[in-house]
N, C-alpha and C positions, 0 to 999 in steps of 0.2 A: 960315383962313390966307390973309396975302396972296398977291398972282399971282409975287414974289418969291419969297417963303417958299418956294411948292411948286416953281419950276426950280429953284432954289436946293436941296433936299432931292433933285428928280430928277438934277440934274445928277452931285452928289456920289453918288448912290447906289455900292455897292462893285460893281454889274454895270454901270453906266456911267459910271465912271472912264475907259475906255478908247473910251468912245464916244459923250460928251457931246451932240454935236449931233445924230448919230442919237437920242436919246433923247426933246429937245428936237422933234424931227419927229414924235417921234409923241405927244407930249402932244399937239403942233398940228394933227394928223391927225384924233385923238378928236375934241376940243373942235368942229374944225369942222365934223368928218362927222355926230359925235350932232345936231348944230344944224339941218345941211341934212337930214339924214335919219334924223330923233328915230324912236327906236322901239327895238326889241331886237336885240341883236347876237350871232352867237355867235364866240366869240374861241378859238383855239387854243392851247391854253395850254404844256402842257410833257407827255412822254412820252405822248401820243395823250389827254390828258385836256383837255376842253374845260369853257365855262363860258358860260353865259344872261348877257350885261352889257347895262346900261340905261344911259340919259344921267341924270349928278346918282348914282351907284353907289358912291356912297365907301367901301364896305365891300369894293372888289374893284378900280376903275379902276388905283390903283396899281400894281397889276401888270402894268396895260397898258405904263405909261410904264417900270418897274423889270425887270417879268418875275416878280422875288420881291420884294415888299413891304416885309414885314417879314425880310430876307435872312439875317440868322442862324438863326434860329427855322426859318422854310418850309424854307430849306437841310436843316437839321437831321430835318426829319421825311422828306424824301426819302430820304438818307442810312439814318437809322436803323430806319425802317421796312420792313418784308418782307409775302409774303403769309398767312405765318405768324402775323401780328401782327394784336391786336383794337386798334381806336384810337378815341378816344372825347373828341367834340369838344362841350364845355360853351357854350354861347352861338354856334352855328354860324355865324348870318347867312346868309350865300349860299351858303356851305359851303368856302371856298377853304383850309381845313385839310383838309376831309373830303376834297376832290378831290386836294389833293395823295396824302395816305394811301392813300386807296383804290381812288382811277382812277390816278395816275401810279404809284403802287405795289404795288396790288393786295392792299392789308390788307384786313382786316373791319370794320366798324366800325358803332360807334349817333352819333346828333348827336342835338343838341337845341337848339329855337331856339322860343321861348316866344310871340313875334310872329306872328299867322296870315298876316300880308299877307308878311310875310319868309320863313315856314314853305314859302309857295309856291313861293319863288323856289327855294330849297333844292331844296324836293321836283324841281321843274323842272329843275334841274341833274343829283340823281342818276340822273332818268330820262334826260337827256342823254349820260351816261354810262353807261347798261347797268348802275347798280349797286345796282339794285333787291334782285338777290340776294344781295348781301355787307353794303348798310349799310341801316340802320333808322331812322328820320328819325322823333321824337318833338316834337311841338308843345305842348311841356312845362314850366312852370321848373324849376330846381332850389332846393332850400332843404334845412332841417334837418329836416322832418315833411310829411306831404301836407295840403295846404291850399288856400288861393284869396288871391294875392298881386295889388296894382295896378302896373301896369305903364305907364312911358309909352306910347305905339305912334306916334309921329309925328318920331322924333328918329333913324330912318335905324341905324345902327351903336351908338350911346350908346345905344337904348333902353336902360332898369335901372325897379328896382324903385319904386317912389312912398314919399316919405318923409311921416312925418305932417308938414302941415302945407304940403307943398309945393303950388305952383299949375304946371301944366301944361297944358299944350293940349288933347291928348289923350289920354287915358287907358283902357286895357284891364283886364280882371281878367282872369287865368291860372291853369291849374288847376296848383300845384307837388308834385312829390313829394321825396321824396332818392334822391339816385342810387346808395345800396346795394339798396333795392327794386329801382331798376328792372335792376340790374348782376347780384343774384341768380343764383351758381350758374356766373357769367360767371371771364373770368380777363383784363383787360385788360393790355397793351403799354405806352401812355401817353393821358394825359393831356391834350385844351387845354381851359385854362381863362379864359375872358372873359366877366365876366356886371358889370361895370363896377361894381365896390365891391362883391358882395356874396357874393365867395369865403368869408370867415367864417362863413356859416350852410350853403355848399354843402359847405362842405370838415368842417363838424358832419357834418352827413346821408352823408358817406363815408367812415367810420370800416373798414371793411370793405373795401373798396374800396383807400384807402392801405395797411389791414395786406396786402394780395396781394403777394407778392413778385416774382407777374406783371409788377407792376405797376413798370417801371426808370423812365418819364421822365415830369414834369409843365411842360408851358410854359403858366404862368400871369400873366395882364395884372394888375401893381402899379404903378398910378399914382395912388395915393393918394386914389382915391374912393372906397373903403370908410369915410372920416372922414364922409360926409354919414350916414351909419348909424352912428357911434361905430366902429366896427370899426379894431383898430389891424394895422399888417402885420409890425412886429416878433413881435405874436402868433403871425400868422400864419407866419413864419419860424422861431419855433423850434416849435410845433406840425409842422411840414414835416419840421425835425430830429431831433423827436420819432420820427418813421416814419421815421428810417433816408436821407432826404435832404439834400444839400447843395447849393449852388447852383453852378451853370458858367457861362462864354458861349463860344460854339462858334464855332471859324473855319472855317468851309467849304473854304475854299481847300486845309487844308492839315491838314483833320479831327481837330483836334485842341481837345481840352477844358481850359479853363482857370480854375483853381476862384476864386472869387469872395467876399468876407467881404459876408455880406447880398446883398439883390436887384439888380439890374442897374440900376444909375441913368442907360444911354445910352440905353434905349430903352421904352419899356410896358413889356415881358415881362420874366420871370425863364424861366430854364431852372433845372428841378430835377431831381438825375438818384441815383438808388439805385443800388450796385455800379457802380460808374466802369469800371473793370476790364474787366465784361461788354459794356458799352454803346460804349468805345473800340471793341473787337475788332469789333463789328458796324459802327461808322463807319467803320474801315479796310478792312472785305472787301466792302462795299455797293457794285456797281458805277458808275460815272458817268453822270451825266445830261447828254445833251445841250442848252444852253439857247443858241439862238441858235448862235453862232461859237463858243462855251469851253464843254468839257468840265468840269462840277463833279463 
């Protein structure tokens, strides 16, 4: 993205609306501090949960300049999560779903993040947080059967699966199972799902898993790269609808759910939510989070 693109995205963000140029300070802050003084940082994120961020972090920096990245979705899991709740975060990366869930909110949860060089940073974050005893951190894919699948490992956030035929830089092989094996006997809360096109063979292998009635919310990444696999995501939407899902996008502001014909086309994700009803009543009794100067 150009150097436009991203003020241009930070500026407008819905958390700095009201405070543009601070925002802009601290992109400029980052960029020059990682430069003069490259190495690891640790950054304070939101309700006492912190996060391991490196210079070139793209799977997290945004949160620096935003606070919430992707602000409907992150919003959302603060919100509807408790410590009641199991949460269960598909393609983690650095974990910045798992930390919201499970350190700013004190759910349970498993991750999985198929990359060993990213599995680390993960791991180094839950231990950053003291959440060695609530979440499980599998260095795992997921698919529809256990297997041995090719993996890029050099592409940062995009890592995904190797297509035949493709030419990559670098490549890994990873040991995959499906996540009703590893789920077994479990009762999850929600759902994220990001494995960049290849929800169609994970969302096979979790057959069991969607029948849980445990199971109210899925925030899944549809940005139309399941086509480099044939995988179409209209399938994938009425399969969703099949188990009892429909799709929302959630306003933080004003916690309110508003239902959606097909996936979300402003942003990646979908939000998919079972019994609306149940999942309102816990957006409006979830106390506020302090972020900065506003209460969400």
């Amino acid at each position: 993205m150009s150097l436009f693109g991203t003020l241009k995205l930070i500026v407008n963000h819905p958390l700095n609306k009201e405070r543009k140029i601070r925002s802009v300070i601290k992109w400029v802050k980052w960029q020059v501090g990682s430069r003069l003084v490259p190495g690891e940082v640790v950054y304070n994120w939101i309700n006492g949960a912190r996060v391991i961020v490196r210079p070139g972090e793209t799977g997290f920096t945004g949160n620096i300049y935003c606070t919430l990245d992707e602000f409907s979705d992150m919003a959302y899991v603060l919100h509807v999560m408790t410590p009641e709740d199991f949460f269960v975060d598909i393609g983690a990366n650095v974990g910045s779903y798992t930390i919201l869930a499970c350190a700013a909110k004190g759910a349970r949860g498993y991750c999985f993040e198929p990359i060993p060089s990213t599995f680390q940073r993960l791991a180094a974050n839950i231990r950053l947080n003291d959440l060695s005893c609530r979440v499980e951190a599998f260095n795992l894919g997921l698919s529809n059967k256990e297997g041995e699948l090719v993996f890029t490992s050099s592409e940062n956030c995009t890592n995904h699966v190797v297509t035949d035929g493709e030419k990559a830089m670098s490549v890994i092989k990873v040991k995959v199972v499906s996540l009703d094996t590893i789920l077994s006997g479990l009762s999850p809360s929600m759902l994220k799902l990001d494995v960049e096109g290849f929800e169609t063979l994970v969302l096979q292998g979790a057959h069991e898993t969607l029948s849980n009635h445990s199971l109210h919310s899925v925030v899944m990444e549809l940005n139309g790269s399941g086509s480099r696999y044939g995988f179409s995501e209209a399938q994938i939407l009425n399969k969703m609808k099949d188990y009892g899902f429909s799709t929302y996008v959630y306003n933080p502001f004003i916690r309110e759910l508003m239902t959606l014909d097909g996936k979300q086309n402003h942003s990646g994700n979908t939000l998919f939510i079972r019994n609306e009803r149940d999942v309102s009543d816990k957006l409006h009794k979830s106390p506020r989070i302090q972020i900065g100067n506003l209460q969400l």
